[in-house]
C-alpha positions as CSV (number, residue, x, y, z in Angstrom):
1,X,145.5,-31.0,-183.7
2,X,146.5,-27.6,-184.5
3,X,146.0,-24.0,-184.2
4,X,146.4,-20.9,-186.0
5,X,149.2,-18.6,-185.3
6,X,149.5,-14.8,-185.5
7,X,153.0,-13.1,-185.9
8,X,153.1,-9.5,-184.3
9,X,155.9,-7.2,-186.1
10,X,157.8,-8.3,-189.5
11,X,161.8,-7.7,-188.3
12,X,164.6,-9.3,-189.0
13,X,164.1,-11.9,-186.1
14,X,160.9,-12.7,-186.8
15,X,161.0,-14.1,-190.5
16,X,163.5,-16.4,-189.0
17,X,160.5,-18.3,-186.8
18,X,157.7,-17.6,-189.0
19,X,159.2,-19.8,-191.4
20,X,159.7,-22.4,-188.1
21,X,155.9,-21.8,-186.8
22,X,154.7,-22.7,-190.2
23,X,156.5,-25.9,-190.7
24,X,155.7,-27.0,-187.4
25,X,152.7,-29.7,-188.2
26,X,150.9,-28.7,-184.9
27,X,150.6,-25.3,-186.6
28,X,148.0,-24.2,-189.0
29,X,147.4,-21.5,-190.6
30,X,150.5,-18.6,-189.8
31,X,149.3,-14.4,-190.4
32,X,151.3,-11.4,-189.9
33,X,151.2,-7.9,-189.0
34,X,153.8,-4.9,-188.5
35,X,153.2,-1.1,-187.9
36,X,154.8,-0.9,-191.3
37,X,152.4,-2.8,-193.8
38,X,154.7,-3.2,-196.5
39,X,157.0,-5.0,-194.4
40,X,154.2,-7.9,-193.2
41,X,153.2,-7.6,-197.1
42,X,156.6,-9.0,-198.1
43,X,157.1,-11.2,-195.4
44,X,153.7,-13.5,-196.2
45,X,154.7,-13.1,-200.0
46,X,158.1,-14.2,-199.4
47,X,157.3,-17.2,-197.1
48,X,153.9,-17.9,-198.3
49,X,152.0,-16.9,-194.9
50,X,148.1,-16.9,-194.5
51,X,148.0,-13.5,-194.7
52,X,148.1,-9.9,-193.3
53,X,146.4,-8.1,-190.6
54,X,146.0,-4.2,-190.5
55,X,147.1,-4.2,-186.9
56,X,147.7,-6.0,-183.9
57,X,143.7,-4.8,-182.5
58,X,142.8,-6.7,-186.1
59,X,144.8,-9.9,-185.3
60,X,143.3,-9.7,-181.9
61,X,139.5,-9.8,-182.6
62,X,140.2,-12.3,-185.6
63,X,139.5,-16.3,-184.7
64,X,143.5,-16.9,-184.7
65,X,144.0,-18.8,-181.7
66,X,147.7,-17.5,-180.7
67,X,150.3,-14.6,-181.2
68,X,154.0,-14.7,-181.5
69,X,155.4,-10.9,-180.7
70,X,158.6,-10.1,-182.1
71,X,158.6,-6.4,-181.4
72,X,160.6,-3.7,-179.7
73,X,162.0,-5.2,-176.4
74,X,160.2,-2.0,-174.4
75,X,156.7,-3.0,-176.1
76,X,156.7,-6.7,-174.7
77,X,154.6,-6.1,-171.2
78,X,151.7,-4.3,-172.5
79,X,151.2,-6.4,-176.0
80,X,151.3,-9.6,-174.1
81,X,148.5,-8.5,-171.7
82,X,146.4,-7.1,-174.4
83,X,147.2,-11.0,-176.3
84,X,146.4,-12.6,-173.1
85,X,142.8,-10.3,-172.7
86,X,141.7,-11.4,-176.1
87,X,142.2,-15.1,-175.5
88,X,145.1,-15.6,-177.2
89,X,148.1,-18.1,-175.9
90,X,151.3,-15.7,-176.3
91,X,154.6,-16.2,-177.2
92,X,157.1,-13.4,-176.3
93,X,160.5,-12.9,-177.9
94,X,162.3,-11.1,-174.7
95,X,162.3,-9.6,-172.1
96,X,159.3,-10.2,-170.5
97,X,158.9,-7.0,-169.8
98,X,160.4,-3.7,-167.9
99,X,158.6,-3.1,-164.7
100,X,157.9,-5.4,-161.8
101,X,153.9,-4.2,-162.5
102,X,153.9,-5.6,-165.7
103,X,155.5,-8.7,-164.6
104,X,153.0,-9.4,-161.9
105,X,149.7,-8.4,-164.2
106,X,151.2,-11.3,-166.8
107,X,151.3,-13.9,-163.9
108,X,148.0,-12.9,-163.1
109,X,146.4,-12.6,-166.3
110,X,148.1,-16.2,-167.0
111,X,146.3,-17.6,-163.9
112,X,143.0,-15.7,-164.5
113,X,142.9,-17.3,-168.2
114,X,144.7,-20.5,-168.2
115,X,146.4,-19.2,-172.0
116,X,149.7,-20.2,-172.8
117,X,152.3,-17.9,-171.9
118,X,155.9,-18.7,-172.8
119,X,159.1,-16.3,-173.0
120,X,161.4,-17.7,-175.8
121,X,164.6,-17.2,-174.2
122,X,167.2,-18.2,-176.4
123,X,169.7,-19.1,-173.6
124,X,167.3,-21.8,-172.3
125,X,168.7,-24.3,-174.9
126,X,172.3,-22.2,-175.5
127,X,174.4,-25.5,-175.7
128,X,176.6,-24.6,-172.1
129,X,173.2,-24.4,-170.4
130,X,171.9,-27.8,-171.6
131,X,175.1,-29.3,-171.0
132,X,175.5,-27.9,-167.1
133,X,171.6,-28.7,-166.5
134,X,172.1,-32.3,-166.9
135,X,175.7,-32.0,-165.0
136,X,173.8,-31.0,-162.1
137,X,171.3,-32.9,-162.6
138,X,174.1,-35.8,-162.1
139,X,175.4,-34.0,-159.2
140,X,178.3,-34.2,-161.0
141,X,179.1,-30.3,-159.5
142,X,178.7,-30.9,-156.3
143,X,177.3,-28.7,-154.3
144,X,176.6,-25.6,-157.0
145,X,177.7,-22.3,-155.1
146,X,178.8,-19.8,-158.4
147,X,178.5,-19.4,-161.5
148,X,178.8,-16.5,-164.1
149,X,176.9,-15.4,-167.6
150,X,177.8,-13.0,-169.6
151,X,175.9,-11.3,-172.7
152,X,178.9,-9.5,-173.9
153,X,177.3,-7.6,-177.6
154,X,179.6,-4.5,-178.7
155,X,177.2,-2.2,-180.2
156,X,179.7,-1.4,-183.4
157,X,178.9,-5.3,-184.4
158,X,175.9,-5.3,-185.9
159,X,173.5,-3.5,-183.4
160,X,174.0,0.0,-184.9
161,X,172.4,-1.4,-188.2
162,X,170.0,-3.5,-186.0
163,X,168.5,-0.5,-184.0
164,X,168.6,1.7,-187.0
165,X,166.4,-1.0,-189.0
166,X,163.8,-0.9,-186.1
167,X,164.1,2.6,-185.0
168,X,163.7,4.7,-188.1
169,X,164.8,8.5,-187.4
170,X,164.8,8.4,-184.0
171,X,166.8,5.9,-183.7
172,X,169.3,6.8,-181.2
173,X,166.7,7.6,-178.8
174,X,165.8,3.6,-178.5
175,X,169.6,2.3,-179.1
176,X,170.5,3.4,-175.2
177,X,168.2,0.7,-174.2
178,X,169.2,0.3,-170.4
179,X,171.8,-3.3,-170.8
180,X,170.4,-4.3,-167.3
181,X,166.7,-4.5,-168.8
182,X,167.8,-7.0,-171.1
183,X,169.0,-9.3,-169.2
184,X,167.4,-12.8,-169.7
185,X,170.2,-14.3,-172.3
186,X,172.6,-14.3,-169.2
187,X,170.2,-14.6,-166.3
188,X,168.9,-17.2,-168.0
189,X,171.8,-18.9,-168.9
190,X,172.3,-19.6,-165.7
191,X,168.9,-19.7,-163.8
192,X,168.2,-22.1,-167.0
193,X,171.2,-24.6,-165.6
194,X,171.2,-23.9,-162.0
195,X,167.3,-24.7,-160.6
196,X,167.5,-21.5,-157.7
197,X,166.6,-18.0,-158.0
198,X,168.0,-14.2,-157.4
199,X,167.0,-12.8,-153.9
200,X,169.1,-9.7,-153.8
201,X,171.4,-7.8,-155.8
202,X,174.2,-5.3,-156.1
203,X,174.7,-3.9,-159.7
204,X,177.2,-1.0,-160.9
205,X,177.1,0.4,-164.3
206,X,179.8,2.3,-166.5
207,X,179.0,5.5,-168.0
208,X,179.3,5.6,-171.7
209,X,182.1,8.1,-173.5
210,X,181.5,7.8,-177.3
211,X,179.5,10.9,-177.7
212,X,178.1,10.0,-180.4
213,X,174.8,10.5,-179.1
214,X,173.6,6.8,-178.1
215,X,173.5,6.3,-174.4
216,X,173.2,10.4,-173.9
217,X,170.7,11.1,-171.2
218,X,169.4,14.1,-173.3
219,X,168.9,12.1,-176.3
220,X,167.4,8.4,-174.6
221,X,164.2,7.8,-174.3
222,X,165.0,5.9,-171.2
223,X,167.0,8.7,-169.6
224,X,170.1,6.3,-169.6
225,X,173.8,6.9,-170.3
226,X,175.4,3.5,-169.1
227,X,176.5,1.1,-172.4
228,X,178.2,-1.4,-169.8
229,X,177.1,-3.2,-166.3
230,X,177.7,-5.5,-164.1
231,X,175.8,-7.5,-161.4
232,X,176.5,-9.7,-158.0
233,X,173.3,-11.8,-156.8
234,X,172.2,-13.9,-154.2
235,X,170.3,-16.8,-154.9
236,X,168.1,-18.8,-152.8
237,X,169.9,-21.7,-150.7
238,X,172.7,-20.2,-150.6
239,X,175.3,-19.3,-153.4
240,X,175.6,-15.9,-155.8
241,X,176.5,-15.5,-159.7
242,X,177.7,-12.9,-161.4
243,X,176.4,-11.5,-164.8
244,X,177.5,-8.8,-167.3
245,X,175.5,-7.1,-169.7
246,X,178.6,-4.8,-172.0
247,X,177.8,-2.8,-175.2
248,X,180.8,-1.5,-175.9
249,X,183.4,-4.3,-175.3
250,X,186.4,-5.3,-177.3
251,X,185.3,-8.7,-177.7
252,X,184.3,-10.7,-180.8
253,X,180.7,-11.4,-179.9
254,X,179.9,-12.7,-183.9
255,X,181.4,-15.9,-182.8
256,X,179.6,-16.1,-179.1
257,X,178.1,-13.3,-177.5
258,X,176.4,-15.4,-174.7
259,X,178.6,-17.3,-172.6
260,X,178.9,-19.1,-169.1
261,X,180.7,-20.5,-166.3
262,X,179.7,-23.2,-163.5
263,X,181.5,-23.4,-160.1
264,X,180.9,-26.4,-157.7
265,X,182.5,-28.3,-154.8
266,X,183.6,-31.4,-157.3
267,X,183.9,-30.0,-160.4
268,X,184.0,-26.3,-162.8
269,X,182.7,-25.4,-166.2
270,X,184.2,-22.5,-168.0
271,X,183.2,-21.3,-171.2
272,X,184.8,-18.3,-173.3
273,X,185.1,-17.4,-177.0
274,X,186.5,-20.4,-178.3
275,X,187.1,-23.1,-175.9
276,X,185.0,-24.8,-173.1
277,X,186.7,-26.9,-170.1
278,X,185.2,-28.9,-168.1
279,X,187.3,-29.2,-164.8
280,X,187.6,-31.4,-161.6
281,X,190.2,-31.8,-158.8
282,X,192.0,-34.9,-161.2
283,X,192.3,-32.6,-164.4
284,X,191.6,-30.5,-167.3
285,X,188.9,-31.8,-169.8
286,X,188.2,-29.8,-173.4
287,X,184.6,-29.9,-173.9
288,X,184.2,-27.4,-177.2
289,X,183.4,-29.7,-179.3
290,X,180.6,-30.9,-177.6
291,X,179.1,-27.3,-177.4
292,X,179.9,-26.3,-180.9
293,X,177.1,-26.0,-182.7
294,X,177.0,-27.0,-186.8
295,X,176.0,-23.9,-188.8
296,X,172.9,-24.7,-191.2
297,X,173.6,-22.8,-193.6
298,X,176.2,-19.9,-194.9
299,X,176.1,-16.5,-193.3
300,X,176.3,-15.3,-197.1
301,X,172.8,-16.7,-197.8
302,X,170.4,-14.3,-199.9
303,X,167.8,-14.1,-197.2
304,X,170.9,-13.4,-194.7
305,X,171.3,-9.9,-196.4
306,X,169.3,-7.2,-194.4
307,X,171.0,-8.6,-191.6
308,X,174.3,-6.9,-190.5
309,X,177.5,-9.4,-191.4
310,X,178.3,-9.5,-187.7
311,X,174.9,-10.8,-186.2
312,X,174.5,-13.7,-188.9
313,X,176.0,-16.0,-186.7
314,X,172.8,-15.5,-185.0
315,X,171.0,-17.0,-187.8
316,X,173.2,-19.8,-188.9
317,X,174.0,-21.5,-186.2
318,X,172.5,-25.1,-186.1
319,X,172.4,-27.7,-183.2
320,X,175.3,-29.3,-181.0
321,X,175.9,-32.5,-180.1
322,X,174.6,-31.7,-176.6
323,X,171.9,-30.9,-178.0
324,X,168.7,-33.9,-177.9
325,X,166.8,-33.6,-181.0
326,X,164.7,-36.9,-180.9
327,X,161.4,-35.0,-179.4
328,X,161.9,-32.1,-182.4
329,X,159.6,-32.6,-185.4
330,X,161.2,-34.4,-188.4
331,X,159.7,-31.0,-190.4
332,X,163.0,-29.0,-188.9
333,X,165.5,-31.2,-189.6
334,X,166.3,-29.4,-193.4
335,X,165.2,-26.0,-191.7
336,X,167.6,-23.4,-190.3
337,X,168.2,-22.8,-186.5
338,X,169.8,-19.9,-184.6
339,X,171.4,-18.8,-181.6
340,X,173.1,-21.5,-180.9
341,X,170.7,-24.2,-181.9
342,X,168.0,-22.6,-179.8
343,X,165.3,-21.7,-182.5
344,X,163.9,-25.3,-182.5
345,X,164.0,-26.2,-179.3
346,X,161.6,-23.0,-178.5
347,X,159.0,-23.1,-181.2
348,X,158.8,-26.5,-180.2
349,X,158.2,-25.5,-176.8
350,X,155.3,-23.3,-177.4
351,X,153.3,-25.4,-179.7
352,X,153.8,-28.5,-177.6
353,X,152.3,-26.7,-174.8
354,X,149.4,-25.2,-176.4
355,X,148.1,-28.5,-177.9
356,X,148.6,-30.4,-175.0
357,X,147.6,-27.5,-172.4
358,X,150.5,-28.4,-170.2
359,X,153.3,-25.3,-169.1
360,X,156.0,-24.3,-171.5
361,X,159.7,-24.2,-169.4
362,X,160.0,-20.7,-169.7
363,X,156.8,-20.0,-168.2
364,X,155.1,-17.1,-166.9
365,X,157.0,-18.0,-163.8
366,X,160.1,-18.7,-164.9
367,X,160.8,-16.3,-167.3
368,X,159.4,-13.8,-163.7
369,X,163.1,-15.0,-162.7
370,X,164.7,-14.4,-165.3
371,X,163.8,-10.9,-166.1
372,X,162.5,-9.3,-163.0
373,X,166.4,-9.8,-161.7
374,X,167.7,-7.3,-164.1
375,X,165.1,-4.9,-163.3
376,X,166.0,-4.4,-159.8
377,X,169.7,-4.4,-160.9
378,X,169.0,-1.7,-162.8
379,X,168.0,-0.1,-160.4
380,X,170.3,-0.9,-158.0
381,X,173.1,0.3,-160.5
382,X,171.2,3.8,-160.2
383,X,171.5,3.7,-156.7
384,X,175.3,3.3,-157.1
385,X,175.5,-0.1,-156.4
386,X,173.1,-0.8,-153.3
387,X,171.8,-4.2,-152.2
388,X,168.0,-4.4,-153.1
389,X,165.9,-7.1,-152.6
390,X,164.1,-9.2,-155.6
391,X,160.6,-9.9,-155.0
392,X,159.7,-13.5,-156.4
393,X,156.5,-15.1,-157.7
394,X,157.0,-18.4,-156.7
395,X,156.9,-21.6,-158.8
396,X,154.3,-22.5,-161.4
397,X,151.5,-24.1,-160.4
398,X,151.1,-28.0,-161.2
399,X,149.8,-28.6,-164.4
């Protein structure tokens, strides 16, 4: 059984799974489309795609059963309800959107329907997070009462080039993209581990002083001037963790720019650049190894080159040995993999679930927690810091 697949904008991220989607064997036929035609044009010439599609309102009253949108982050919301309306299952890079309105219409669109609807957070499979998920699931912590994620991503490596591939002229205007509204790669990171969510928050954020007119309030199209943020949550049951979301941050986020930290009663999991510990009240143990992921192929590979040098790592990373890859399709083994061996582990995700009508992990629900937690941060951080409550969906409902 398969189905046909439609990919919504031709970026740099996107090629990356297209190639994925179509190798999958419970995926059919794979199309394309981008506001700029010449770019979906050379991505089905360069990949060998099914074909083009004029626009998304094309893709949308064509027979192809799902869409994967790869598009600007503020863009997500409304595409995946007008995916969702037309009877597509939709696949959403992230976040899952940037108002609590948007988030609730999904969930209710999703239960209105009974489409697929899956958030392909990349943290959801980042090797830390796999390994403290089955930790606890060993109650090897403990009790669980902290933990910490970071998505530490200095603009001057790689995202100036990034946002001025997607942007065009106005490109400045989009680069101040509020850090606080992207925040599933360390929400998640944790939520992804630790099975709770956020009821409350207290955020701050750091006004930026480059003046080079990204994160100026005249010049944003989100009326934002903060580059750096941090927030302190609550979670249900009892507990807190702590995430940052920095964009200008001497810190070499080519080699890890997601990163996380586990505190129990029994036992601790740290995590920075280059080294992971694993610690209890007899010792010290060095777990890196175990969450170092292989790279699949070099970060000077010709299809590598529109991509800035310092987000290749992206790209090239391949699986760890944490990692479980018996239940991944013997079709990715040769392929490449990215952010941290996460690439598989998602695309898998989504096609298993559509075929066999059964809820992906990120879910309409779940990836609720993990976005809608930075949206009140944000703005609690406009607030100067004030504890705000986080409304919550609830669980999914039983398949």
């Amino acid at each position: 059984m398969t189905f046909s697949l439609g990919i919504v904008g031709a970026g740099q991220f996107s090629g990356q799974f297209a190639t994925l989607f179509q190798a999958h064997p419970g995926v059919g036929d794979v199309y394309v489309t981008d506001l700029l035609p010449e770019r979906a044009e050379k991505l089905a010439a360069a990949q060998g795609l099914a074909g083009t599609f004029p626009s998304y309102e094309a893709m949308l009253e064509s027979d192809v059963d799902a869409v994967a949108i790869f598009t600007q982050r503020w863009t997500h919301g409304p595409l995946v309800l007008q995916g969702l309306n037309a009877g597509k299952h939709v696949y959403s890079a992230v976040p899952m959107a940037i108002t609590t309105e948007e988030i609730a219409a999904i969930i209710d669109t999703v239960k209105a329907t009974g489409l697929t609807y899956m958030m392909g957070e990349t943290s959801q499979y980042n090797p830390a997070t796999v390994h403290a998920r089955n930790q606890i699931a060993e109650g090897a912590f403990g009790r669980l009462f902290y933990a910490e994620g970071d998505y530490v991503h200095d603009m001057d490596l790689g995202f100036y080039d990034a946002y001025r591939y997607s942007g065009g002229e106005n490109w400045k205007s989009t680069a101040s993209y509020p850090p606080l509204l992207y925040p599933t790669h360390a929400v998640g990171g944790v939520l992804g581990a630790w099975q709770t969510h956020a009821v409350s928050v207290s955020a701050i954020g750091v006004v930026d002083d480059r003046g080079d007119g990204v994160f100026d309030k005249d010049v944003s199209q989100f009326g934002n001037d903060v580059s750096n943020a941090t927030a302190l949550f609550e979670v249900a049951g009892g507990g807190s963790f702590r995430t940052n979301e920095f964009r200008r941050v001497g810190y070499p986020s080519h080699i890890r720019e997601s990163r996380f930290r586990f505190f129990g009663t029994e036992a601790s999991m740290e995590q920075l650049a280059t080294v992971a510990l694993w610690q209890d009240k007899k010792g010290v143990q060095d777990i890196s190894e175990l969450l170092e992921p292989k790279p699949t192929m070099s970060p000077d590979d010709p299809s590598l080159q529109h991509i800035a040098p310092e987000l290749r790592a992206a790209f090239t990373s391949g699986s760890a040995p944490v990692h479980d890859r018996a239940r991944l399709p013997r079709e990715f083994d040769a392929l490449h993999n990215g952010h941290e061996g996460s690439h598989h582990f998602l695309v898998d995700d989504f096609v298993t679930a559509v075929n066999t009508r059964t809820l992906p992990t990120v879910n309409a629900w779940v990836a609720a927690r993990y976005t809608l937690p930075g949206i009140v941060a944000h703005e609690s951080a406009r607030q100067g810091g004030a504890r705000l409550e986080i409304p919550d969906f609830g669980d999914a409902p039983a398949s």
